[in-house]
Each structure stands twice: as structure tokens, then as C-alpha cells.
C-alpha positions as a LaTeX table, in Angstrom:
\begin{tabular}{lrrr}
\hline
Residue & $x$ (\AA) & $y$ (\AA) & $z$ (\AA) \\
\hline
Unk1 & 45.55 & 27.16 & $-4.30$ \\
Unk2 & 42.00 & 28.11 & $-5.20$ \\
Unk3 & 41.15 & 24.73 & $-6.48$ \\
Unk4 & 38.28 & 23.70 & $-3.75$ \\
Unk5 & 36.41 & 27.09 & $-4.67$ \\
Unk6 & 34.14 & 25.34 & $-7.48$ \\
Unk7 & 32.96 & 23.14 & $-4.65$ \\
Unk8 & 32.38 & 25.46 & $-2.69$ \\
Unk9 & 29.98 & 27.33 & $-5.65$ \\
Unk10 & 28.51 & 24.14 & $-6.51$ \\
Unk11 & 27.19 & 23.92 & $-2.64$ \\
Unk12 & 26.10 & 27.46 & $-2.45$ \\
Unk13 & 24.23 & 26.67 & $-5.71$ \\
Unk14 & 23.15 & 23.01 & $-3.62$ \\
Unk15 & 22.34 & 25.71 & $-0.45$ \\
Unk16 & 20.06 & 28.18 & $-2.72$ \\
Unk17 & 18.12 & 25.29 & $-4.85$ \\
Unk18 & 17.40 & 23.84 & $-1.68$ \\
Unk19 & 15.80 & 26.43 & 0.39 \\
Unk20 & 13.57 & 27.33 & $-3.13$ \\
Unk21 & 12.25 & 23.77 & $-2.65$ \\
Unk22 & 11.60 & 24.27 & 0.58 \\
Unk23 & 10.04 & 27.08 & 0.02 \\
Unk24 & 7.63 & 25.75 & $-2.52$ \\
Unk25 & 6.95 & 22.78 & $-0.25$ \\
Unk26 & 5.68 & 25.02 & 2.59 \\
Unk27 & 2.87 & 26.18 & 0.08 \\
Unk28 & 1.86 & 22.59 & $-0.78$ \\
Unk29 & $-0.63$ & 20.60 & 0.00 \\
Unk30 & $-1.70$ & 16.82 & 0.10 \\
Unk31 & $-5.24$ & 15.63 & 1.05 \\
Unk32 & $-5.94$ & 12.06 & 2.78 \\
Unk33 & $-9.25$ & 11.05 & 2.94 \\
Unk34 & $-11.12$ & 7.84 & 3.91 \\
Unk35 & $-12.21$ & 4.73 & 1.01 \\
Unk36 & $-15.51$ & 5.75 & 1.70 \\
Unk37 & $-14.77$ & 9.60 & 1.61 \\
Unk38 & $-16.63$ & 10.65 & 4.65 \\
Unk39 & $-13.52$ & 12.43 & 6.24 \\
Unk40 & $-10.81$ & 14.17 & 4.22 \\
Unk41 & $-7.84$ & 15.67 & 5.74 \\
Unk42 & $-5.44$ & 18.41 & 4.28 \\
Unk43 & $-2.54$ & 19.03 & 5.36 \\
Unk44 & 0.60 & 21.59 & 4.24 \\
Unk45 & 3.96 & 21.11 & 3.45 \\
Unk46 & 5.26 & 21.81 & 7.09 \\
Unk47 & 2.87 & 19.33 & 8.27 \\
Unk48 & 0.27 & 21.42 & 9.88 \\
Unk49 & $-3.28$ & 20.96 & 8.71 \\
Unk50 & $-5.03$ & 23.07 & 6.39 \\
Unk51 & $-9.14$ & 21.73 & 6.81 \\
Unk52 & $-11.02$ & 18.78 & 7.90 \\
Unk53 & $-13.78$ & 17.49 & 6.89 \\
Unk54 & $-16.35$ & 15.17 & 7.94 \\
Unk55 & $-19.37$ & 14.10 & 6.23 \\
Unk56 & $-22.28$ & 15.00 & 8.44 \\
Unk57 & $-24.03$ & 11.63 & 7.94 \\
Unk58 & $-20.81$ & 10.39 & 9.69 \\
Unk59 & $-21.59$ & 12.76 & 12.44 \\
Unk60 & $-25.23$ & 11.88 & 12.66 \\
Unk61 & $-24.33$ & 8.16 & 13.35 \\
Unk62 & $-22.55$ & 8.94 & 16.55 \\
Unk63 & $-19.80$ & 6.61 & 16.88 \\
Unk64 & $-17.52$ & 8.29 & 18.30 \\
Unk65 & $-14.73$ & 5.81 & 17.94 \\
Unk66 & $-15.36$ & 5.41 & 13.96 \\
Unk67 & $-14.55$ & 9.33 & 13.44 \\
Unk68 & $-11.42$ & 8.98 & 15.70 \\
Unk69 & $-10.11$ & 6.16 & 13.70 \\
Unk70 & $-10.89$ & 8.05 & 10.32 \\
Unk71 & $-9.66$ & 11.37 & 11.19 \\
Unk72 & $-6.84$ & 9.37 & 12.51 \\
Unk73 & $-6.39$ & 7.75 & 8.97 \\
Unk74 & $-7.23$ & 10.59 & 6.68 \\
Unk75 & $-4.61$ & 12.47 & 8.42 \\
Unk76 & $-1.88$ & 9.85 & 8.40 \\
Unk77 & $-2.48$ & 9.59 & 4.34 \\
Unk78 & $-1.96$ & 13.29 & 3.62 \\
Unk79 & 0.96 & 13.01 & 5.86 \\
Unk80 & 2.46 & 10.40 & 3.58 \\
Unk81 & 1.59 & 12.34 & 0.74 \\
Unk82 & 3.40 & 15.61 & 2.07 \\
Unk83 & 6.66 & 13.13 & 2.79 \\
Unk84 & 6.97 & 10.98 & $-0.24$ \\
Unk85 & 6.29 & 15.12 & $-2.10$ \\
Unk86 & 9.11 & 16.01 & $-0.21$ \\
Unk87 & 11.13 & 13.14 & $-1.20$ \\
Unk88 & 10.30 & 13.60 & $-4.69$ \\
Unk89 & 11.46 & 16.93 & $-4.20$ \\
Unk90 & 15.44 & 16.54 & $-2.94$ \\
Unk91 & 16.03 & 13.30 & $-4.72$ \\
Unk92 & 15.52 & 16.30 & $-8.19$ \\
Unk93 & 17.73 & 18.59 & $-5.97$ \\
Unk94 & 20.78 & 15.32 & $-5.17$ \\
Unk95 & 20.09 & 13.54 & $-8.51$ \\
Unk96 & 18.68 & 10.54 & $-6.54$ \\
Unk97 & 21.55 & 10.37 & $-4.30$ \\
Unk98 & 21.03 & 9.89 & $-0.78$ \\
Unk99 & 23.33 & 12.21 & 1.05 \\
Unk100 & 23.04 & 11.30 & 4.89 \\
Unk101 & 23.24 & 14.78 & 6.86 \\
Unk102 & 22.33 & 16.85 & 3.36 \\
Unk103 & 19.44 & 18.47 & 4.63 \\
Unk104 & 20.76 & 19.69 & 8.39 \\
Unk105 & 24.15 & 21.26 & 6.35 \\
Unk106 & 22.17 & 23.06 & 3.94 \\
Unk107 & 19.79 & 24.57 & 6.04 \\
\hline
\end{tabular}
């Protein structure tokens, strides 16, 4: 009769490990920054930036269209950084499994 109750504790146990990574993911932080290291872009584990920096001989030059593009790039690194982090992250938590729908159910 109580035979599905160790599932059920194994996902509570799933449920609590997850939102610790989460929570340690929201304090961490990835950096992107551009080959030539003029702009460097940090951004946080919800995806919000931290700091950006631009070189001010960058600045100096004017080209308005260069910084947009290596803002632009800088930021898309740390991005990637944050996400494959992340991914690092739950595939510890599911054992490499890919669970489709994992993360909405334990949230």
C-alpha cells in the first residue's frame, strides 16, 4: 500500500538538491570578453549582468559600430558560459540523464 512513498522521498530529495543548485547558480558568475580583450562582460547566474567593461582606447577610436558588435559578443560568451555552468550543474543533480519537463516539476 505504501510502496510508491520511496519515490516520492527520492523526488523531495530531487526537489531540495535542486533548488540548492539553483541557489548557488544565482551567485555565479561567467565573464565573456573579446580576443583582443578590449570589452569584457560579466554576467550572473540569472542572466543579468554584473559589469562591463571597455577599454578606453576602444572608446577613443570612435567606432561606434565596433563597440556594439563587441559588447554584443562579450555578452553572448558569458551567456554561454552561465548556460553550459548550468548544464554542468543538473546533469550532477539527474546523473546525466535528460529528463524533459525536470526542471518546471521541481521548481
Amino acid at each position: 500500500m505504501l510502496k510508491g512513498l520511496g519515490d516520492l522521498g527520492n523526488l523531495m530529495k530531487l526537489q531540495r538538491e535542486f533548488k540548492s543548485i539553483q541557489k548557488r547558480l544565482k551567485s555565479t558568475e561567467a565573464t565573456g570578453e573579446t580576443a583582443d580583450g578590449l570589452v569584457k562582460v560579466t554576467v550572473n547566474g540569472e542572466y543579468s549582468f554584473v559589469n562591463v567593461s571597455v577599454d578606453q582606447g576602444l572608446l577613443d577610436e570612435g567606432d561606434k559600430k565596433k563597440l556594439e558588435k563587441a559588447v554584443a559578443f562579450a555578452a553572448n560568451l558569458a551567456v554561454e558560459k552561465i548556460k553550459e555552468h548550468s548544464a554542468q550543474e543538473m546533469a550532477r543533480l539527474t546523473g546525466g540523464m535528460n529528463i524533459p519537463g525536470l526542471t518546471d516539476f521541481l521548481k
